[in-house]
C-alpha positions in Angstrom: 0.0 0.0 0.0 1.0 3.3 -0.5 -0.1 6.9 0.9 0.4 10.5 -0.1 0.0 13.3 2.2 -0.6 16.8 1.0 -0.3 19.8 2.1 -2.6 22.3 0.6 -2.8 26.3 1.6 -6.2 27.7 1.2 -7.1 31.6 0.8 -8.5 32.8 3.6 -12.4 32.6 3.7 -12.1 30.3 1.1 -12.3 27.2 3.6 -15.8 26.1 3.3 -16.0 25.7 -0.5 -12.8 23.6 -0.5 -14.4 21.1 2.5 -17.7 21.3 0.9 -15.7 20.2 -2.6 -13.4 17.6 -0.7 -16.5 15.8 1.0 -18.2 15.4 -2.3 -15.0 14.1 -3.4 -14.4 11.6 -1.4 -17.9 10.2 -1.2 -17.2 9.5 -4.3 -13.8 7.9 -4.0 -15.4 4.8 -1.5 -16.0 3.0 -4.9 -12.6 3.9 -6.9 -10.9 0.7 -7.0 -7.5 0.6 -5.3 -8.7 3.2 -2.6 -8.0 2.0 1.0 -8.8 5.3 3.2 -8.6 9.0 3.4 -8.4 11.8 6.3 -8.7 15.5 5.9 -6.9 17.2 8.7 -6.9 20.7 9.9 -3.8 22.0 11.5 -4.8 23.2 14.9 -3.1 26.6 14.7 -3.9 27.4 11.2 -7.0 27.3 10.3 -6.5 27.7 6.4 -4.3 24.7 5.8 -5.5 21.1 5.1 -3.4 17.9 4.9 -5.0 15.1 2.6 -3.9 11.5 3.9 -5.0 9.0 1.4 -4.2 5.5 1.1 -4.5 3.2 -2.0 -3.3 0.0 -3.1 -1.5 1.5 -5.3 -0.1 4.6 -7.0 -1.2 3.5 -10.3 -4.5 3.6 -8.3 -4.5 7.3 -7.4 -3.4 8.3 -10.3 -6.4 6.6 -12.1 -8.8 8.0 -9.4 -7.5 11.5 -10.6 -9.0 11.0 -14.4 -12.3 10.3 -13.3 -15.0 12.4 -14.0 -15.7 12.8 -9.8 -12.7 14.1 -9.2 -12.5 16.5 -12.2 -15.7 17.7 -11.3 -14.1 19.0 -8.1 -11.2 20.2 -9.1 -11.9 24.1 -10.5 -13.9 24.9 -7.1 -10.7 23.6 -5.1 -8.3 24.9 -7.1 -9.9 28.3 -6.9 -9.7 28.3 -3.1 -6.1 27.3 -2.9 -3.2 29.7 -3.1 -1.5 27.4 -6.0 1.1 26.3 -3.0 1.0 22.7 -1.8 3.2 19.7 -1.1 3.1 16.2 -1.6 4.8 13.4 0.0 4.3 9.7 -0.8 5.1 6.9 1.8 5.3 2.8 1.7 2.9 2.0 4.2 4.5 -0.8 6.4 2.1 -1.2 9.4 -1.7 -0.4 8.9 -2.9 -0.6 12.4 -6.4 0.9 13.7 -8.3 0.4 16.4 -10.8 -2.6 16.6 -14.1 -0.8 15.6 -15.8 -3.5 18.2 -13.8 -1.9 20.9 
């Protein structure tokens, strides 16, 4: 498995439209094959940042996922919000551990 993490700056006020456009997104990612998980995370002292964690079988996966017509349709309102700066960083995933949902 493989996950990226970006790192995307968003213009101030601008943070709404970009969650709104990442939810719809990602509801449409749970049937993308390859696609294992995905976290949006807000950094707790700045409020106009998001980091992406997503996790997919396979790079060859994601980069599929981002020639779909779900994800395209997403893209202008997201890239408006953004300030063009963002980072990516891909990782080997070697342990996959999460809590038992059972308890």
């Amino acid at each position: 498995m493989m996950t990226v993490v970006t790192h995307v700056k968003l213009k101030p006020g601008q943070e709404p439209e970009w969650d709104a456009a990442f939810r719809e997104r990602v509801a449409a990612v749970k049937n993308q094959p390859g696609w294992v998980a995905a976290q949006l995370c807000v950094p707790a002292a700045v409020v106009n940042e998001r980091v992406v964690i997503g996790t997919w079988e396979t790079r060859a996966d994601w980069e599929a996922w981002h020639a779909t017509a779900p994800f395209e349709s997403t893209r202008s309102v997201m890239e408006a919000a953004e300030t063009g700066e963002h980072e990516e960083w891909w990782h080997e995933v070697v342990l996959d551990l999460h809590k038992d949902a059972g308890g």
